[in-house]
C-alpha positions as semicolon CSV with decimal commas, in nm:
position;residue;x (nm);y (nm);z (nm)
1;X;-2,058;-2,312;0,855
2;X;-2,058;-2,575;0,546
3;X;-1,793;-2,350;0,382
4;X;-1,557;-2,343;0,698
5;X;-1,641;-2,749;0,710
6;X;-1,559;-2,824;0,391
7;X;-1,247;-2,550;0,353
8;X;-0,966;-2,783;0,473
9;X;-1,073;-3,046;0,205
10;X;-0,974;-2,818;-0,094
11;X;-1,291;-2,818;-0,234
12;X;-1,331;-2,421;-0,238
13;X;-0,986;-2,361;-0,384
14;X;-1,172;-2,253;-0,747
15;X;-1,365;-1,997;-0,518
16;X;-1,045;-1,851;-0,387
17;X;-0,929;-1,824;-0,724
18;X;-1,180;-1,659;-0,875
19;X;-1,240;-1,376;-0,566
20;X;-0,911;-1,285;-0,453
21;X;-0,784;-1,005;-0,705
22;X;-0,418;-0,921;-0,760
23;X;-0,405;-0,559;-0,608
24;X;-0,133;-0,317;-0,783
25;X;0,220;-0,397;-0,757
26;X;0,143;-0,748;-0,541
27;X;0,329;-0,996;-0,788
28;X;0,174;-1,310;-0,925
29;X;0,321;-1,522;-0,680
30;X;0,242;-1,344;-0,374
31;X;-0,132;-1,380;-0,540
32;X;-0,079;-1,748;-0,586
33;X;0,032;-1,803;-0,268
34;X;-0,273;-1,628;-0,135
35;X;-0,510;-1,842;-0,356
36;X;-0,344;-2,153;-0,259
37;X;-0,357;-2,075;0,103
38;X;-0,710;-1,912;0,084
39;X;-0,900;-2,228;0,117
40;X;-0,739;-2,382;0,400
41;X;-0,722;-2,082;0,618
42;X;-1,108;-2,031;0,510
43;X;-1,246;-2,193;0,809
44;X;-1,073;-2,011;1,048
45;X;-1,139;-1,685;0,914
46;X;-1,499;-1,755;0,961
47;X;-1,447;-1,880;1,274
48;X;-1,253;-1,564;1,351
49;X;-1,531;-1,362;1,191
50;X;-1,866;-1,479;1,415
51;X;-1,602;-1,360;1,733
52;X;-1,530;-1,020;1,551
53;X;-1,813;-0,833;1,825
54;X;-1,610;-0,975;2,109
55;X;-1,278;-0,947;1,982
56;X;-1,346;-0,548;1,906
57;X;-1,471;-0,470;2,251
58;X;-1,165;-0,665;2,390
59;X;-0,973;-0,437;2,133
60;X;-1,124;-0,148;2,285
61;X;-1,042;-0,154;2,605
62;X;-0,642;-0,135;2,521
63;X;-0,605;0,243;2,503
64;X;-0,269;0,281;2,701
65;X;0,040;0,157;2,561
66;X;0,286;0,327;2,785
67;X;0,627;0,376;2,632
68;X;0,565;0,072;2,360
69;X;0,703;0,207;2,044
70;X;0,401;0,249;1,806
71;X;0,426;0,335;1,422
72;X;0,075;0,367;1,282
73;X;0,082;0,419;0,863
74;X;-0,251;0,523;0,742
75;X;-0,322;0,574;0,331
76;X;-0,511;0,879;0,248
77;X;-0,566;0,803;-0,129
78;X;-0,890;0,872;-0,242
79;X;-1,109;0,519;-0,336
80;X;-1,119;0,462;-0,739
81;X;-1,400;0,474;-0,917
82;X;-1,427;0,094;-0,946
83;X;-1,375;0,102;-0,554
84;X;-1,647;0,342;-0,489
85;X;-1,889;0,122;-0,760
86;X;-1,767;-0,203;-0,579
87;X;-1,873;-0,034;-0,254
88;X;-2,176;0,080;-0,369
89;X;-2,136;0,458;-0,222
90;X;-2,077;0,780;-0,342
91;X;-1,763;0,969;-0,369
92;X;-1,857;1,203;-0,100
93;X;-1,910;0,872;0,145
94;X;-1,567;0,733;0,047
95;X;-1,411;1,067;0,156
96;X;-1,582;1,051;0,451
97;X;-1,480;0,700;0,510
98;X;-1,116;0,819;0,494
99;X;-1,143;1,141;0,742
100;X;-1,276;0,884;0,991
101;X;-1,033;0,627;0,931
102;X;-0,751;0,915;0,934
103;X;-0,920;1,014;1,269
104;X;-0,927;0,685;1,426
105;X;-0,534;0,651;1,355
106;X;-0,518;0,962;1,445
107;X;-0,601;0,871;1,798
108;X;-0,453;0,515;1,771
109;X;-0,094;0,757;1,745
110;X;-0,186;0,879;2,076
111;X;-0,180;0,538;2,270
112;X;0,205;0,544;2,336
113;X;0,450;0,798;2,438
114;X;0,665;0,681;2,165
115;X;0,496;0,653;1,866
116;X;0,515;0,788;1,497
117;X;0,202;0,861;1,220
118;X;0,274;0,866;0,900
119;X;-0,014;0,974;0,629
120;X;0,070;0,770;0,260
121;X;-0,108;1,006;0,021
122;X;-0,033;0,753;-0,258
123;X;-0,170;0,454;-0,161
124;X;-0,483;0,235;-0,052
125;X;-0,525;0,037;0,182
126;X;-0,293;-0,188;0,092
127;X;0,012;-0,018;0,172
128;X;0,227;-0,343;0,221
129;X;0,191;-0,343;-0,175
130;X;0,192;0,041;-0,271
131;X;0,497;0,157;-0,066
132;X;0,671;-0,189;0,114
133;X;0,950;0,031;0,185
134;X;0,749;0,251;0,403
135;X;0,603;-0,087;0,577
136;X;0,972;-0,231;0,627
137;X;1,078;0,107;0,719
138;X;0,815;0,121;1,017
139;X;0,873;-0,220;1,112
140;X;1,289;-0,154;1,143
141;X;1,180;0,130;1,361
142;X;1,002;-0,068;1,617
143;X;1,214;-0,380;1,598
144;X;1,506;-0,106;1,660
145;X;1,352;0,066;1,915
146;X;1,298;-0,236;2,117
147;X;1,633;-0,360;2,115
148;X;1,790;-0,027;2,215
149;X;1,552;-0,012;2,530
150;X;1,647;-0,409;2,598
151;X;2,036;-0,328;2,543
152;X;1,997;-0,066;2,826
């Protein structure tokens, strides 16, 4: 809890810089922007962090979404070789990583009556930066969807 106390002062902002890498096609200001913020929103993460148990068994219990439009994107490419060494497991544990990932979207799809799954074959995790277009796409859909139901 010294890190969280001292986060708001700027003092870890060096920190941030040096652990937060610029993932592939995030540009050099959206990286900046996340090193400047990084310290500052430190404590809070933490804090967000030691409630992580609680939070997920809260999560867990929402399993019924009704007719809430739902677009789940879930990236299917395989971890890199520097991802699987940064990990510290084997290839065969990063593809097994992914089918239960894949299966726990999978049934996340299910939660609503109206909901769409798409599987991104070409990217990480970080599909915000690998396909945007798909991200905006999904987030048009909902954003559509709810102002159709509210205009009936």
């Amino acid at each position: 809890m010294l890190v969280a106390s001292l986060a708001w002062a700027g003092d870890l902002r060096p920190l941030a810089t040096a652990f937060i890498p610029q993932e592939q096609n995030q540009s050099l200001r959206d990286v900046q922007m996340v090193r400047a913020y990084g310290p500052t929103s430190l404590g809070p993460m933490l804090v967000e962090y030691d409630a992580i148990n609680q939070t997920l068994a809260e999560a867990g219990t929402f399993r019924r979404l009704g007719n809430r439009p739902l677009f789940v994107l879930t990236a299917m490419q395989p971890f890199s070789e520097e991802e699987l060494q940064q990990m510290k497991i084997s290839a065969a544990q990063g593809a097994k990583d992914r089918a239960i990932r894949k299966q726990m979207q999978d049934d996340e799809a299910t939660w609503s009556s109206r909901s769409r799954h798409q599987l991104v074959y070409d990217s990480s995790r970080y599909i915000q930066f690998h396909g945007p277009d798909l991200v905006i796409n999904a987030v048009l859909w909902v954003v559509d969807t709810v102002r159709a139901d509210a205009a009936h």
